[in-house]
C-alpha positions in Angstrom: -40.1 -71.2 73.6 -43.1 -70.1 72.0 -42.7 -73.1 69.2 -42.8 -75.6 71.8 -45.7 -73.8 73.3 -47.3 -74.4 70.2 -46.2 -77.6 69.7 -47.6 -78.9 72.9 -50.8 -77.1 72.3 -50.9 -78.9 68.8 -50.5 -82.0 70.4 -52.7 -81.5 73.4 -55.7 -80.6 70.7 -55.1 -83.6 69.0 -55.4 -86.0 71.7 -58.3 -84.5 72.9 -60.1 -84.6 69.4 -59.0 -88.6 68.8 -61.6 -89.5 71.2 -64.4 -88.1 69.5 -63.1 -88.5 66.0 -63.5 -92.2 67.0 -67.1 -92.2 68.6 -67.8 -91.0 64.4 -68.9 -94.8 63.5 -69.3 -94.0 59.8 -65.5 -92.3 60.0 -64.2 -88.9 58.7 -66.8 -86.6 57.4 -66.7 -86.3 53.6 -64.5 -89.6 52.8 -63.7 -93.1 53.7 -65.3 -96.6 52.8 -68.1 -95.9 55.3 -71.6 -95.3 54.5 -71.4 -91.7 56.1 -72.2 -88.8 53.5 -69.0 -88.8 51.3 -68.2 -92.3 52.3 -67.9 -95.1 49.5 -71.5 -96.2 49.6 -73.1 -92.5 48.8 -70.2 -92.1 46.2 -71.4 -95.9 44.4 -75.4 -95.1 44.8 -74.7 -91.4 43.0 -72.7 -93.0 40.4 -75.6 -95.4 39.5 -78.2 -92.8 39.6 -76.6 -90.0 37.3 -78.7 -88.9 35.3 -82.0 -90.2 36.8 -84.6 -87.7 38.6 -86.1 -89.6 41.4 -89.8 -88.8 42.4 -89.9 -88.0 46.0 -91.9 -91.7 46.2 -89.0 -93.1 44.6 -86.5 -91.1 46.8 -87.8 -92.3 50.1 -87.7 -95.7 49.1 -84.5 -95.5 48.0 -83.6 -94.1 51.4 -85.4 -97.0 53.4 -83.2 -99.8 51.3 -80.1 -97.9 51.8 -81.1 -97.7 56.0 -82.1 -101.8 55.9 -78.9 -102.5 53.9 -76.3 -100.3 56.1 -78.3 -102.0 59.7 -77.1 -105.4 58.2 -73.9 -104.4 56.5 -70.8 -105.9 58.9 -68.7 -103.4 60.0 -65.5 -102.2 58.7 -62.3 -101.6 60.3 -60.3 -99.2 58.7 -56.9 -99.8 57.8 -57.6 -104.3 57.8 -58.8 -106.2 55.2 -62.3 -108.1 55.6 -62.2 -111.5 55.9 -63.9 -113.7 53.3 -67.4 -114.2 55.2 -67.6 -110.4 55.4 -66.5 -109.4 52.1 -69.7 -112.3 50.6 -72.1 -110.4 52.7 -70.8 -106.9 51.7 -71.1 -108.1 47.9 -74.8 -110.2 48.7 -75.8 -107.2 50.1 -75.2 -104.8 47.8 -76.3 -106.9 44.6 -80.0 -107.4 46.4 -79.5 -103.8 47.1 -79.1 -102.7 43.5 -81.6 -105.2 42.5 -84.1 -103.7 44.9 -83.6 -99.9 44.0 -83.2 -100.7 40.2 -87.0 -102.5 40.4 -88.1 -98.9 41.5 -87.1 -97.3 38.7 -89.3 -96.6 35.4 -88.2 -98.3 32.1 -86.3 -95.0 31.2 -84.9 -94.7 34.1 -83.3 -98.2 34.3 -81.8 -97.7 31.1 -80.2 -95.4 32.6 -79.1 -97.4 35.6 -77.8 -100.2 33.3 -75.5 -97.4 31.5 -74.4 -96.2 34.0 -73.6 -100.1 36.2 -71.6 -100.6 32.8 -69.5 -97.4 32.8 -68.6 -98.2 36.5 -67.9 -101.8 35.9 -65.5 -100.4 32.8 -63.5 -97.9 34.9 -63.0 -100.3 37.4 -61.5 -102.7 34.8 -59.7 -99.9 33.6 -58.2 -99.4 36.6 -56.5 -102.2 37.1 -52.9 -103.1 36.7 -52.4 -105.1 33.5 -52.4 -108.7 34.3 -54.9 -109.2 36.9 
């Protein structure tokens, strides 16, 4: 008796917490293809700026690309594959993106940058399965 108490309790938890789990529009806190903290986006822009010191000038620009960016980015539904149109966007965006924050940057610091674009776009070709 006291199983099924729990179990029912367990269940009754989770329906009530679905709701607001899905008023979350930039999904699950620490994960996901989102643009929330944790999310794909702040995963990418930390890759590319390892190992470079922003000035607090640089840093709130930075922040005000990333905000214009996500306000046009279309959304994403997790768990179905963008079509074509939104996938273009996703990629136009983040290339002017990139472009953008990377024309902020000093000489040293874009030598950086480019490094570090080159050892992401190696691991991702590493990462694929032979023959694609």
């Amino acid at each position: 008796m006291k199983s099924r108490l729990t179990l029912v309790t367990a269940l009754a938890l989770g329906l009530l917490a679905a709701p607001a789990m899905a008023q979350n529009p930039q999904g699950p806190p620490g994960g996901g293809m989102g643009q929330g903290p944790g999310g794909f986006a702040a995963r990418r822009m930390s890759m590319l700026l390892n190992g470079i010191t922003l000035t607090p000038a640089q840093q709130a620009s930075v922040d005000s690309i990333q905000a214009a960016v996500r306000a046009k980015m279309p959304a994403f539904t997790p768990g179905a594959p963008p079509d074509s149109a939104a996938r273009a966007l996703r990629m136009e965006l983040m290339q002017k993106q990139d472009a953008d924050i990377r024309a902020l940057l000093t000489p040293a610091q874009q030598t950086i940058w480019d490094k570090n674009v080159a050892d992401m776009q190696a691991n991702m070709r590493n990462r694929r399965p032979p023959g694609e």
